[in-house]
LUMZAMI-366783 format. One record per residue (C-alpha): residue number from 1; y, x, z. Coordinates in pm, 1 decimal. Each point is the difference from the previous one (the first is absolute). Example, Ala and Ser with C-alpha at 12.3 -4.5 7.8 and 13.67 -1.06 7.14 Angstrom:
<atoms>
[atom 1; [-450.0; 1230.0; 780.0]]
[atom 2; [344.0; 137.0; -66.0]]
</atoms>
This chain:
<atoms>
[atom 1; [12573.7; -2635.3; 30790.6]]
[atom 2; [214.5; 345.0; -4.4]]
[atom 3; [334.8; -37.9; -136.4]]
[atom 4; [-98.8; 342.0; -185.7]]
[atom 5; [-255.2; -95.7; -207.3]]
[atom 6; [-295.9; 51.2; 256.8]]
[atom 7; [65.3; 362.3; -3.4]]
[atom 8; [50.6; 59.6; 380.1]]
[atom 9; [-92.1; 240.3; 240.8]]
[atom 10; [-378.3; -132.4; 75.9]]
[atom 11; [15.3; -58.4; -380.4]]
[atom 12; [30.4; 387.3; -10.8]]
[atom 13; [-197.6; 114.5; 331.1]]
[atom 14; [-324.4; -180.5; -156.1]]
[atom 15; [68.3; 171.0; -327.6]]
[atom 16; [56.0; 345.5; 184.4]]
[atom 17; [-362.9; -96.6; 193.1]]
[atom 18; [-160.6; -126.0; -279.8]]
[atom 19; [103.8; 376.8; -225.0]]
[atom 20; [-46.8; 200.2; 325.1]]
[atom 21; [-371.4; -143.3; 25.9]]
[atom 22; [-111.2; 22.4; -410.5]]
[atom 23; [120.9; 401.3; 86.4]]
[atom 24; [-185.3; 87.2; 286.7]]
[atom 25; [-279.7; -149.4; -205.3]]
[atom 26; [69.7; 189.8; -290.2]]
[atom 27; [44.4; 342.5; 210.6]]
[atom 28; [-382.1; -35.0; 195.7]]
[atom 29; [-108.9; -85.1; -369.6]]
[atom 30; [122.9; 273.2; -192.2]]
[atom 31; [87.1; 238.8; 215.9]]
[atom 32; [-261.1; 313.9; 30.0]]
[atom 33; [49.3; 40.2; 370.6]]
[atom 34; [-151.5; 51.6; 310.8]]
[atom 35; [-41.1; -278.1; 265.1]]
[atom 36; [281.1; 206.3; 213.3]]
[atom 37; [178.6; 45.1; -292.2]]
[atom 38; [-12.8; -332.0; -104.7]]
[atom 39; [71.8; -136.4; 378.6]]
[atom 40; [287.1; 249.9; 23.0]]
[atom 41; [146.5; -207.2; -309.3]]
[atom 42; [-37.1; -343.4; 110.2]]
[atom 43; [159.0; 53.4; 294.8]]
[atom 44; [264.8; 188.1; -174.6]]
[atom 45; [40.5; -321.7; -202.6]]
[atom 46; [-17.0; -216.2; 282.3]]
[atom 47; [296.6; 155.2; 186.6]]
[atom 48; [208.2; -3.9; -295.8]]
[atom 49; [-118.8; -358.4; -57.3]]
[atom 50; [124.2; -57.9; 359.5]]
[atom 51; [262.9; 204.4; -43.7]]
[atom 52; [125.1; -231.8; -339.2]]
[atom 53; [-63.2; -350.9; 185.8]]
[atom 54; [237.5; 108.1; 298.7]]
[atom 55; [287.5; 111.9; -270.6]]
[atom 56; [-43.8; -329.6; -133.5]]
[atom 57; [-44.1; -180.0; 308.8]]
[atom 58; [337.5; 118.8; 108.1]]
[atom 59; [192.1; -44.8; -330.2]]
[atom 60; [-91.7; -353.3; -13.2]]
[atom 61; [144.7; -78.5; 397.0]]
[atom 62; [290.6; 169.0; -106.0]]
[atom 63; [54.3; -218.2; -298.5]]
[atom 64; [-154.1; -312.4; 217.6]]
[atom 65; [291.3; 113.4; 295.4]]
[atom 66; [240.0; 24.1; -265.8]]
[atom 67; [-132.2; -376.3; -137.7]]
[atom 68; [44.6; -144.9; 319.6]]
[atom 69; [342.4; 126.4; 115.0]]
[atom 70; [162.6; -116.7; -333.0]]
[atom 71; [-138.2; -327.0; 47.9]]
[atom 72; [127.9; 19.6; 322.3]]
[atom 73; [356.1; 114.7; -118.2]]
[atom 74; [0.1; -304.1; -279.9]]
[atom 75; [-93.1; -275.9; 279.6]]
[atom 76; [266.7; 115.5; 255.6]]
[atom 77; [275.4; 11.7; -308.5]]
[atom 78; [-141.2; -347.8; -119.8]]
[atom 79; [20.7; -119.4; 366.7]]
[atom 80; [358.6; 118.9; 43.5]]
[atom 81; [168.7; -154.3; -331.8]]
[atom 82; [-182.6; -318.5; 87.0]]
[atom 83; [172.6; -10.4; 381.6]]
[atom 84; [319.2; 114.3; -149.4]]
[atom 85; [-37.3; -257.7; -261.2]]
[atom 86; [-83.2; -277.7; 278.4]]
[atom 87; [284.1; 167.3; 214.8]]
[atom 88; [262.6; -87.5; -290.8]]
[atom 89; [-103.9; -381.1; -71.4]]
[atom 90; [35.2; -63.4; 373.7]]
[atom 91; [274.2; -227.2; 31.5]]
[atom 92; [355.4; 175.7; 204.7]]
</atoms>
């Protein structure tokens, strides 16, 4: 389970899928347009669809990267005061 409440990024991506879907349904519903017309806006959709997925694709390695090099940072710290803590119960 997500420490934030199941509200992560594929949390969000199927959300952004599931509204992107229900509006291109919507649009060939409702919309009086021509088959080009209509085609012209799908794939209008579609690339900012694409467009919205790689913005968020990229946010979420950056915040993953930044994840992983603070764990890092924490283990090498915790590492280091537990050798300098062995270091200074060694007997002289």
């Amino acid at each position: 389970m997500s420490r934030n409440g199941g509200s992560g990024a594929s949390d969000v991506t199927l959300a952004f899928l599931i509204g992107a879907a229900a509006g291109a349904v919507l649009a060939l519903l409702f919309a009086p347009a021509t088959g080009r017309e209509t085609r012209e806006l799908l794939a209008k959709k579609a690339r900012e669809g694409q467009d919205k997925a790689a913005e968020l694709a990229k946010d979420t390695w950056s915040r993953q990267r930044d994840t992983v090099a603070t764990a890092i940072e924490r283990g090498t710290e915790a590492f280091q005061q537990a050798r300098n803590q062995a270091r200074d119960k060694e007997p002289v």
